[in-house]
C-alpha positions, 0 to 999 in steps of 0.5 A: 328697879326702874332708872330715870333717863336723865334730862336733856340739856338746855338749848335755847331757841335761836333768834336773830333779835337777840343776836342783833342785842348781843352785838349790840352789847358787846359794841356798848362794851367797847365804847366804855374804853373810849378814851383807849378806843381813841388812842389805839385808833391815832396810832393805828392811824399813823402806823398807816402814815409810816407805812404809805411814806415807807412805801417803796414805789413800783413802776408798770411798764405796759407794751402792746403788740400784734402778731399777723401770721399768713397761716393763721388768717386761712378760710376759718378766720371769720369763723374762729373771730365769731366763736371768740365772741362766745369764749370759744377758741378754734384756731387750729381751725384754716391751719393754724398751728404751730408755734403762733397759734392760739394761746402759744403766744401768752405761754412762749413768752412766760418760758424761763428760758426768754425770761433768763435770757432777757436777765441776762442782758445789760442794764448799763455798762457796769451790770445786767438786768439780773445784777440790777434786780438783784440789787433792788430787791434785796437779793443780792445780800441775801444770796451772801450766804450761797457765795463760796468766796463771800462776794456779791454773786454777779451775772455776766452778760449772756451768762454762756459759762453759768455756774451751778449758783448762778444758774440757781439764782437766776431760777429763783428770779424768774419764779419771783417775775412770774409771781406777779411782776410780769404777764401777757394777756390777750386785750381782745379774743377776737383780735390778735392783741396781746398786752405784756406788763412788766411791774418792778420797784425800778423805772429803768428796769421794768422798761428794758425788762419789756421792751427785751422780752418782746425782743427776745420773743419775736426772734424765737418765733421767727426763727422757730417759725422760719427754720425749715425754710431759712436752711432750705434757702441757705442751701440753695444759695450755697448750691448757686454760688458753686454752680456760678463759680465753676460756670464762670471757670467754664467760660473762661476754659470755653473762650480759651479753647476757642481762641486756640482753635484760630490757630490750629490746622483744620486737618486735626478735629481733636482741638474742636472736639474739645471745644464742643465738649466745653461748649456742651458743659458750659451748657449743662451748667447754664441750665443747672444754674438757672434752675437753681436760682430760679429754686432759691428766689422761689424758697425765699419768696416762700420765706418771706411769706411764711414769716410772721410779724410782730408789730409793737403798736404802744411801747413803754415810755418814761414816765412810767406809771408809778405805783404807790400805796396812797396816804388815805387808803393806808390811814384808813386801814390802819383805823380799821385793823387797829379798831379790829384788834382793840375790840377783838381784844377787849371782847376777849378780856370782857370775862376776866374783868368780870 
């Protein structure tokens, strides 16, 4: 007994032209709702006018600054400012390492620990930056609900003696500031620019957020960059004032022994022995001191060289550049997503209505 193997299903051949149709029909359909169409459109429309008006403004601060390192302007710079023309980076190359070399800069700068310091210093005489980040975006009445005594949390200046809460929320701000609403960018790979832009929802803000971001940045550098020579050169200041302080505690003793020995019978040579012992010492101590001064002008000539410069060249001035969502792009999206929803809607329903 032989089975009959069953029909393949159907499949009708696809076509572009009648897809193009099908659409078509579907856009014939939903003009048959035209005065429905035209009604969810004006609210659509003035959802999108609610929303522009309601719109809180935010302001971007925009600070440009420069670093010039000695280190890093060696026998490679010409080489390394070609390879930057064809996206390549070869900074380490003339010495150039450390904490100012290549994209260093851009990732220093982002460290919580900058951005935690700068939040931590005073937005007035009554707050801080954090207090008043806090209060803009709303944050501070969010965070009741961690705060054991009720209160608003507050930020103390300097923030030395942060509780673990404290320490908590001031992590959560600088993840939301690293989110968006602060970067550095190098304007040129040739060039030594940097580009740093700070966006919040209040002017004063932003532009003390800025312009103390590369306050507290340029003086990390520089003391990690100045370190090893800045105590080289502490040292030896403190070696040359001890060494000039006994030098001149030696003259004094030198003329005193001098003066008495006017006085004494030539038959005793003790007394001018100890003038030539005092005189000896006065003059080992006066070419140890002159060594060590020679010594502390040579380390701080060094430190003067190896210390890099900031230079701000364009700082953020008030009026900032103010950010608001526009009336006719958020009208135009309020016609656009409300046609979206009513069409995807009617398209839906087409079957039960059928």
């Amino acid at each position: 007994m032989s089975q009959e193997n069953p029909p393949y299903p159907y499949e009708p051949e696809f076509s572009i032209k009648k897809v193009l149709q099908d659409r078509v029909a579907d856009i014939a359909y939903i003009f048959q709702f035209k005065k429905a169409l035209a009604l969810v459109l004006i609210v659509g429309a003035i959802v999108g006018a609610l929303t522009a008006w309601l719109w809180t403004p935010s302001y971007t601060a925009r600070l440009t600054f420069v670093v010039d390192d000695a280190k890093s302007s060696g026998s490679a710079g010409g080489l390394s400012a070609l390879a930057g023309q064809f996206g390549f980076n070869l900074d380490g190359l003339g010495g150039a390492s450390g904490v100012l070399a290549g994209d260093n800069v851009e990732e220093l700068i982002k460290s919580h620990k900058l951005i935690k310091a700068t939040l931590l210093t005073a937005y007035d005489s009554t707050q801080t930056l954090a207090d008043r980040y806090a209060a803009v975006n709303k944050l501070d009445k969010k965070w009741l609900k961690y705060s054991p005594d009720g209160k608003i949390t507050r930020f103390p200046l300097n923030g030395k003696n942060n509780t673990r809460l404290q320490d908590s929320l001031l992590h959560e701000m600088t993840t939301l500031i690293l989110s968006g609403e602060f970067g550095i960018d190098k304007t040129d790979k040739k060039l030594g620019f940097f580009e740093v832009n700070a966006t919040m929802k209040d002017e004063k803000l932003a532009q003390l957020f800025c312009t103390r971001m590369i306050k507290q940045s340029t003086d990390f550098f520089i003391t990690t960059k100045t370190k090893r020579l800045r105590n080289n050169v502490e040292r030896l200041q403190q070696r040359a004032d001890s060494i000039g302080a006994i030098l001149n505690h030696k003259t004094y003793d030198l003329s005193s022994a001098n003066q008495t020995l006017l006085d004494v019978n030539p038959a005793y040579t003790r007394a001018s022995a100890n003038v030539d012992i005092k005189e000896r010492d006065k003059i080992v101590l006066s070419t140890v001191f002159s060594e060590t001064v020679k010594n502390l002008e040579s380390s701080k000539t060094m430190l003067a060289q190896e210390t890099p410069t900031v230079q701000i060249v364009d700082e953020p001035e008030l009026p900032l550049k103010k950010n608001k969502l526009k009336y006719s792009i958020a009208i135009l999206s309020g016609l656009i997503i409300s046609g979206l929803l009513f069409s995807f809607y009617i398209l839906v329903t087409r079957k039960k209505r059928a």
